[in-house]
C-alpha positions in Angstrom: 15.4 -29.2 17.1 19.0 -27.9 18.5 21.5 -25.0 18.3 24.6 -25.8 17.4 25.9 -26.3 21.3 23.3 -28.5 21.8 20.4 -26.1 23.5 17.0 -26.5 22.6 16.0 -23.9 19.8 12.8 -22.6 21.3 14.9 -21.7 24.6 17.7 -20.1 22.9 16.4 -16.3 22.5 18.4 -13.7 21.7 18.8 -11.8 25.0 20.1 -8.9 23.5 17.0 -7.9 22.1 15.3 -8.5 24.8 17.5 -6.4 26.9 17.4 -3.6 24.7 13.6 -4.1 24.5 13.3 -4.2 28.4 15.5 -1.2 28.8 13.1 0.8 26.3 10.2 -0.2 28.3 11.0 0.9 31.8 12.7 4.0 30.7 9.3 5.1 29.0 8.0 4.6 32.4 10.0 6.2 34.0 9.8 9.1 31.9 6.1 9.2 32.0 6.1 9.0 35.5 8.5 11.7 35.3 5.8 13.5 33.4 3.1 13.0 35.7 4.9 13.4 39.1 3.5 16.1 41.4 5.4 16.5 44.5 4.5 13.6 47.1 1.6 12.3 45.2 1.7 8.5 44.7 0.1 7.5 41.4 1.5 4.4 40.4 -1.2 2.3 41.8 -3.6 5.0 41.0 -4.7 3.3 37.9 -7.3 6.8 36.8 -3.8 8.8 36.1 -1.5 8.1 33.1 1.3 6.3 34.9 -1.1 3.7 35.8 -3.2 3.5 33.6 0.7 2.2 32.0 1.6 0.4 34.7 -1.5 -1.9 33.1 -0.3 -1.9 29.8 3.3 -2.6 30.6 2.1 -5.7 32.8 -0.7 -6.8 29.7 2.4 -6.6 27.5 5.1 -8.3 29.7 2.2 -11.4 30.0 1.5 -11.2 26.2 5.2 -11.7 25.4 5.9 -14.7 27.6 2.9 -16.4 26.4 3.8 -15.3 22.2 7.1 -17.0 23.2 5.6 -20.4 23.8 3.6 -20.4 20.6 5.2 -22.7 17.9 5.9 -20.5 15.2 3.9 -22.1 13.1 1.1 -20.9 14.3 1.8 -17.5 12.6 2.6 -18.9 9.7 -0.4 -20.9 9.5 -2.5 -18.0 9.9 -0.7 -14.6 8.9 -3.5 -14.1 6.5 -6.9 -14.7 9.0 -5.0 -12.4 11.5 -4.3 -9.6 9.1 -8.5 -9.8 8.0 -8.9 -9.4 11.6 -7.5 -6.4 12.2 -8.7 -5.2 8.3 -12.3 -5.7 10.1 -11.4 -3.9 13.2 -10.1 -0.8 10.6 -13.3 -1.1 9.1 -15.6 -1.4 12.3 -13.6 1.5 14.3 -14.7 3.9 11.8 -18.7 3.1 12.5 -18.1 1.8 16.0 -14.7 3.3 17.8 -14.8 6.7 19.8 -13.7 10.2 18.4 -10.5 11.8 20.2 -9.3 14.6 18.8 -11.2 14.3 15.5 -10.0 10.8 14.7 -12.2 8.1 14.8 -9.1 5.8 15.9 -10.1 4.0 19.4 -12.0 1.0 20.8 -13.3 1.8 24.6 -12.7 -1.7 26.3 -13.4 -1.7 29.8 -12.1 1.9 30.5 -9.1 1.6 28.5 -8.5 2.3 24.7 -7.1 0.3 21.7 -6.1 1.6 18.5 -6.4 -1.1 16.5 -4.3 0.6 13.7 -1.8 0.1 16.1 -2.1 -3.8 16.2 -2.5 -3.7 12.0 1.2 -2.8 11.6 2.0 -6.3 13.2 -0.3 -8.1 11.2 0.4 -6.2 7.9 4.5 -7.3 8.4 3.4 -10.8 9.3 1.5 -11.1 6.3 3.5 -9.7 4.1 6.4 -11.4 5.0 4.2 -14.6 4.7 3.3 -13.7 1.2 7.2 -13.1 0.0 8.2 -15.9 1.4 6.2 -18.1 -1.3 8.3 -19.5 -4.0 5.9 -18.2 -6.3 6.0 -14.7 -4.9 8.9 -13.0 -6.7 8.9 -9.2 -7.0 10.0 -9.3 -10.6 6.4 -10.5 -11.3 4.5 -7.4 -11.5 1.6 -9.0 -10.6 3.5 -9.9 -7.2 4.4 -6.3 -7.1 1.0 -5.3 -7.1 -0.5 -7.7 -4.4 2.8 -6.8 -2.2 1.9 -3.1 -2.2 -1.9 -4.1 -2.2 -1.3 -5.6 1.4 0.4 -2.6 3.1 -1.8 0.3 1.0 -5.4 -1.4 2.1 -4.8 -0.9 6.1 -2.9 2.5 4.9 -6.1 3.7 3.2 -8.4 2.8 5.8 -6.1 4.4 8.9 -6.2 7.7 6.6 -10.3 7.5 6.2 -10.1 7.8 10.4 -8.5 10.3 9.8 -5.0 9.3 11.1 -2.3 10.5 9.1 0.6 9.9 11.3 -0.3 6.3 12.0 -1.4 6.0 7.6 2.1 6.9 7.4 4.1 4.5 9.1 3.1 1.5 6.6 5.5 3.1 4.0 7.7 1.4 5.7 7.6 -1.5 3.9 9.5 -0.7 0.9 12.2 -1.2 3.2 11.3 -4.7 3.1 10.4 -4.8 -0.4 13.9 -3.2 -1.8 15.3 -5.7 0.6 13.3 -8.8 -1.6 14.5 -7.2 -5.2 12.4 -4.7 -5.8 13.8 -2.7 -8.9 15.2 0.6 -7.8 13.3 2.6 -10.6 10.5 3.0 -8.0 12.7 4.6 -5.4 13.8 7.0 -7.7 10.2 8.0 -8.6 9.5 7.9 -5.2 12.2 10.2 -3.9 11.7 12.9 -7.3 8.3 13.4 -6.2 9.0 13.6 -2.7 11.2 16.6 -3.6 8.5 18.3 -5.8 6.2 18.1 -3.1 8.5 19.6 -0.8 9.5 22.1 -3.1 5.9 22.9 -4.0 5.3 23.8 -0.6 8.1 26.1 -0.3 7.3 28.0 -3.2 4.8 29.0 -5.8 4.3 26.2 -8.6 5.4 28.4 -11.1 9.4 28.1 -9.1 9.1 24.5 -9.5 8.5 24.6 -13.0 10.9 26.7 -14.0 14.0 24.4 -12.0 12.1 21.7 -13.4 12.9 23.3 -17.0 16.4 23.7 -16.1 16.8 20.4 -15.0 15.2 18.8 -18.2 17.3 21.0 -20.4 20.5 19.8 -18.4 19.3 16.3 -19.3 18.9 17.1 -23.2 22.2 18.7 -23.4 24.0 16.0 -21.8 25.1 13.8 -25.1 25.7 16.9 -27.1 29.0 18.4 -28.4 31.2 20.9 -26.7 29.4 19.5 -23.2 31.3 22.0 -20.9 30.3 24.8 -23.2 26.8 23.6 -23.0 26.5 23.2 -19.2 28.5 26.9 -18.3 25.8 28.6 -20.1 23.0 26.6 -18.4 24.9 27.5 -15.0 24.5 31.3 -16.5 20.6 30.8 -17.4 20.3 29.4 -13.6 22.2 32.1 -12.1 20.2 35.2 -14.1 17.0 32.8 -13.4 17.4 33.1 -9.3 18.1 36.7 -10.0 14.9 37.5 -12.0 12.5 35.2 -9.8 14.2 37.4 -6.8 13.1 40.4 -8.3 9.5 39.1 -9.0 9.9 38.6 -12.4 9.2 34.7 -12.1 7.0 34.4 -15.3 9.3 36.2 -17.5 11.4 33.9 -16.5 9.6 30.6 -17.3 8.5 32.1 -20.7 12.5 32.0 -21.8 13.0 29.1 -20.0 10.1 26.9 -21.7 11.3 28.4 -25.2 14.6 26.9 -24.4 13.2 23.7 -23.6 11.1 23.7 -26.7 14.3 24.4 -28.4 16.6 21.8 -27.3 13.5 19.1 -27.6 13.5 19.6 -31.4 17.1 19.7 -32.0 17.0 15.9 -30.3 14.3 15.7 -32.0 15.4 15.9 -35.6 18.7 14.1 -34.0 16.7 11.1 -34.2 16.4 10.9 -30.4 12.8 10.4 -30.5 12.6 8.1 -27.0 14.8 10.8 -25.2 12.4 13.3 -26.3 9.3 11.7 -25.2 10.2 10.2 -22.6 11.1 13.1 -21.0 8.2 15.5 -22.0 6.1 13.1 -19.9 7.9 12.8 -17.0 8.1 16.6 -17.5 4.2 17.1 -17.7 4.0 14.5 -14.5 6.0 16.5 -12.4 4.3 20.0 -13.6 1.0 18.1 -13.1 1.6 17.0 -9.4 3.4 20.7 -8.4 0.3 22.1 -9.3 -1.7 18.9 -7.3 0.3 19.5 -4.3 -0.6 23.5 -4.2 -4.5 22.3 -5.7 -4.4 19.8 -2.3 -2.8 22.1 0.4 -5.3 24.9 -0.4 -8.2 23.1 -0.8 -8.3 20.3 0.4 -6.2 20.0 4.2 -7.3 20.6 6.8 -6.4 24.4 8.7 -4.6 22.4 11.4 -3.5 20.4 8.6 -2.1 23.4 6.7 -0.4 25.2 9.9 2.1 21.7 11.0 3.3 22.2 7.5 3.4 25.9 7.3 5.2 25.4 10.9 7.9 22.8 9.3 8.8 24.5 5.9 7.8 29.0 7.2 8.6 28.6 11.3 9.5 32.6 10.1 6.2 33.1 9.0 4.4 31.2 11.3 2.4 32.9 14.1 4.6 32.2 17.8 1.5 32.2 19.4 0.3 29.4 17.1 1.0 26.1 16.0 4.7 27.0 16.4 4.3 28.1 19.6 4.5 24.1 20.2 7.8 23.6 18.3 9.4 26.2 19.9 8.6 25.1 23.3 9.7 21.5 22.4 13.0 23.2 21.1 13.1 25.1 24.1 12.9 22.3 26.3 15.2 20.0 24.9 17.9 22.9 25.0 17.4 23.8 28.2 18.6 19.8 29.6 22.3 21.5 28.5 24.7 18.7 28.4 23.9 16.4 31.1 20.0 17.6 31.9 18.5 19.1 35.2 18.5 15.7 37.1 15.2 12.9 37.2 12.1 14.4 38.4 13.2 18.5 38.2 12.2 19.0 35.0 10.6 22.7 34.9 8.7 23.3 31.3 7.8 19.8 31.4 6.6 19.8 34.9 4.4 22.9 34.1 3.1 21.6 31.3 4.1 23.8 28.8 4.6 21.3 26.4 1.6 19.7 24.9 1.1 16.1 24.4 4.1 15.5 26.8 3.6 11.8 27.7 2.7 10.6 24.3 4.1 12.3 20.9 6.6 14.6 23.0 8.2 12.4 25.6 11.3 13.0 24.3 11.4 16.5 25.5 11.3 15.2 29.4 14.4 13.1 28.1 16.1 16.0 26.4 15.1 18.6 29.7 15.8 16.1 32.4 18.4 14.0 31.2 20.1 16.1 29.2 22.6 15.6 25.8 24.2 12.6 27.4 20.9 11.3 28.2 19.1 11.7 24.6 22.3 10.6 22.8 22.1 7.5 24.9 18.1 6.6 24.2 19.1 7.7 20.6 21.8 5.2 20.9 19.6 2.3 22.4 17.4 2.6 19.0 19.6 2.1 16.8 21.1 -0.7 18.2 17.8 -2.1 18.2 17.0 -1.7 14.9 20.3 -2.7 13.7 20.3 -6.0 16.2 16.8 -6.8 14.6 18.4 -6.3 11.1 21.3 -8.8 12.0 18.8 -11.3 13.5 16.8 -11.0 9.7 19.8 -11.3 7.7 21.0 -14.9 10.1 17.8 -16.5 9.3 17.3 -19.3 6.9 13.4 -19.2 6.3 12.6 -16.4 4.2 9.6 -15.6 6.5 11.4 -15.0 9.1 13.9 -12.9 7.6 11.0 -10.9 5.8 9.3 -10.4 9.0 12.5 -9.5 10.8 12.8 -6.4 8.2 9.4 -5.3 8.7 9.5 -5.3 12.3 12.7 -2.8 11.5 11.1 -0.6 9.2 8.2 0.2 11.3 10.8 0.9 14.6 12.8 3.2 12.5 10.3 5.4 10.8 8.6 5.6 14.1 12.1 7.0 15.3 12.8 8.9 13.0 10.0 10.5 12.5 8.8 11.2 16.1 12.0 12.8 17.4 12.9 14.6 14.1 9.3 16.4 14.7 10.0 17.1 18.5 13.0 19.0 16.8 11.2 21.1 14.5 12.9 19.0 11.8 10.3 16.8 10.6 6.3 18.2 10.4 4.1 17.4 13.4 2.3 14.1 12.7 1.4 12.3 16.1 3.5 9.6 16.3 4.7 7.9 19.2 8.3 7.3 20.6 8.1 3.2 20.3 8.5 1.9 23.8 9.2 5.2 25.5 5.6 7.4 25.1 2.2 6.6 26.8 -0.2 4.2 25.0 -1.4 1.0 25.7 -2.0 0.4 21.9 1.6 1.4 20.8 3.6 -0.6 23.9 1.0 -3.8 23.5 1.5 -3.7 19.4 5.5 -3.6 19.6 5.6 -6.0 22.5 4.3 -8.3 19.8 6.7 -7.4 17.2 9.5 -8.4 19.4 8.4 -11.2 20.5 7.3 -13.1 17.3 10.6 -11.9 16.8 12.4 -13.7 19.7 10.4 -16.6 18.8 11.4 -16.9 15.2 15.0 -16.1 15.7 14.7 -19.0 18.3 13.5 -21.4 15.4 17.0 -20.2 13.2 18.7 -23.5 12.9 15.7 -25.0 11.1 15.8 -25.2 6.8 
């Protein structure tokens, strides 16, 4: 098989990719380095301390990509499905068998180093669900299809939450990326988002708040068909108005008493309008959104964790959050970051970083020895190098002709920018703190080894483009 200049398919990579990828890699060493350095010491080859114990994994990773690129692709096609039960298995096992860091049963111990294998099932979970929605039977507007789709990603979710291991659990939402991408209808999205904002909102305030905007916003929707519209919604910007002022001045219940009358009202007038299915269907989407404001307070206070509690209590009160606490970490992050200025304090002369003020500094908060060392410039340009990334990988899916490939392209995507995203969003303060790692950039074997997969399968199906 050729390109269209006549090169051999398998040889024709995209170097681009591999640049960026490359680039990621030795600037995560050099920031952990940065991280670890102590005066004249020399720990590279000092393979007990954290920059060498990397040096390992960067050199296991580097031989693990050339030999993935001289697999025939095949060969993950072919077995997409015994490689994701594999690591299925190794979710299973690590929870009787793995070693507890940090109260997470999480790790394999393998020869003095450690392997997450929830890590290595974010690989196998794209691969395989790419493989399924590839089939020509596979169609996402079979709702059976939808079913085993989700099924595929929610089974190595569930088991990476029973480690417990939120953060990583997290990451495999990812894949409704991929799944919008194949046709999945919208409708979910929507769901998806509403109750995203009542969980948020039921953490910032008592339920009884979100019930009473979620009154207003129902009666918004019942007046929208009705006569005299403008009248209708000027008086319902009145009733929101006096309602901010009443829940201000502690009178919240009073409040939702008038406001639940009104709703009640403006149900039966549709009501004897005929509009039956209006008025149903939104009483239950009404009593599902009261049911899970109530099942998001029910779950923060009673069943999270106190650790748990405090990185939300730090993201959504950081005013009413003890400084000497949990926040006391976000702020430091913060402070670090700000104190790089525009173009940073220079490589290696890092202060809070050196000093270890920070915690985790080499894993979930690298990026604060980027923002303190290298500055603005320097985090806008590491920013900058991940989203080319992710965008090159999403040009490479979109120029493929096998589905698989294109699928798997997407996932590889998802999982990069959620992992972005969410990782220096938290180092921010802007995002709660979760544990996850800066792809390429923090310290762990499991993470670099797992995404030095990712790319290459990557390179190596991107290679095989020209075939139909």
């Amino acid at each position: 098989m050729t390109s269209g200049r006549g090169k051999p398919a398998s040889r024709s990579i995209d170097w681009i990719t591999f640049s960026l990828y490359l680039s990621l890699v030795f600037i995560g060493w050099l920031m952990i380095f940065a991280v670890e350095h102590k005066g004249d010491q020399a720990q590279i080859l000092d393979f007990s301390t954290t920059i060498g114990k990397q040096t390992i994994w960067i050199a296991i990773s580097f031989v693990t990509v050339l030999i993935l690129l001289n697999i025939d692709w095949k060969f993950w096609r072919n077995f997409a499905y015994p490689i994701y039960l594999i690591t299925i298995l190794s979710l299973v096992a690590v929870l009787f068998l793995g070693i507890e860091v940090k109260g997470a049963r999480s790790w394999f111990s393998i020869f003095g180093l450690t392997l997450q294998p929830a890590e290595l099932a974010k690989f196998s979970t794209a691969l395989a669900l790419a493989s399924f929605l590839s089939g020509p039977t596979s169609k996402l507007k079979v709702f059976k299809n939808v079913l085993i789709a989700f099924g595929i990603f929610l089974l190595p979710m569930f088991l990476i939450f029973l480690q417990p291991d939120a953060g990583s659990a997290l990451i495999f939402t990812s894949f409704v990326i991929l799944l919008f991408r194949e046709g999945l209808s919208p409708i979910p999205y929507v769901f998806g988002a509403i109750g995203a904002a009542i969980f948020v909102l039921s953490l910032l305030y008592t339920p009884v708040v979100v019930i009473i905007l979620l009154t207003l916003v129902a009666i918004f929707l019942l007046l929208q068909n009705l006569d005299h519209l403008l009248y209708w919604n000027l008086s319902l910007l009145l009733l929101t108005i006096a309602s901010i002022v009443l829940i201000s001045q502690g009178l919240a219940r009073e409040i939702l008493i008038i406001n639940s009358v009104l709703l009640l009202f403006f149900m039966f007038f549709q009501w004897a309008k005929g509009k039956m299915q209006l008025v149903v269907s939104l009483l239950l989407a009404f009593m599902v959104c009261v049911g899970l404001s109530f099942g998001t307070d029910y779950v923060f206070n009673n069943v999270l964790e106190p650790h748990q509690q405090d990185r939300l209590n730090v993201w959504l009160h950081p005013d009413k959050s003890d400084p000497h606490g949990p926040l006391y970490n976000v702020l430091l992050s913060k402070m670090a970051i700000g104190s790089g200025g525009l173009t940073g304090k220079g490589y290696l002369n890092g202060t809070l970083t050196k000093l270890n003020y920070v915690p985790e500094q080499s894993t979930d908060f690298i990026f604060c020895t980027v923002g303190e060392e290298q500055g603005f410039v320097g985090s806008l340009a590491i920013i900058g190098l991940f989203i080319f990334l992710i965008i090159r990988i999403i040009d490479l899916a979109e120029r493929q002709r096998l589905n698989l490939f294109r699928n798997y392209g997407y996932g590889v995507a998802g999982i990069l920018f959620l992992h972005f995203i969410i990782n220096i969003g938290m180092t921010m303060g802007l995002l709660p703190i979760i544990g996850i790692p800066l792809p390429f950039i923090s310290y762990g074997g499991s993470s670099l080894l797992a995404f030095s997969i990712m790319i290459a399968v990557l390179l190596k199906f991107d290679s095989q483009r020209y075939l139909n």
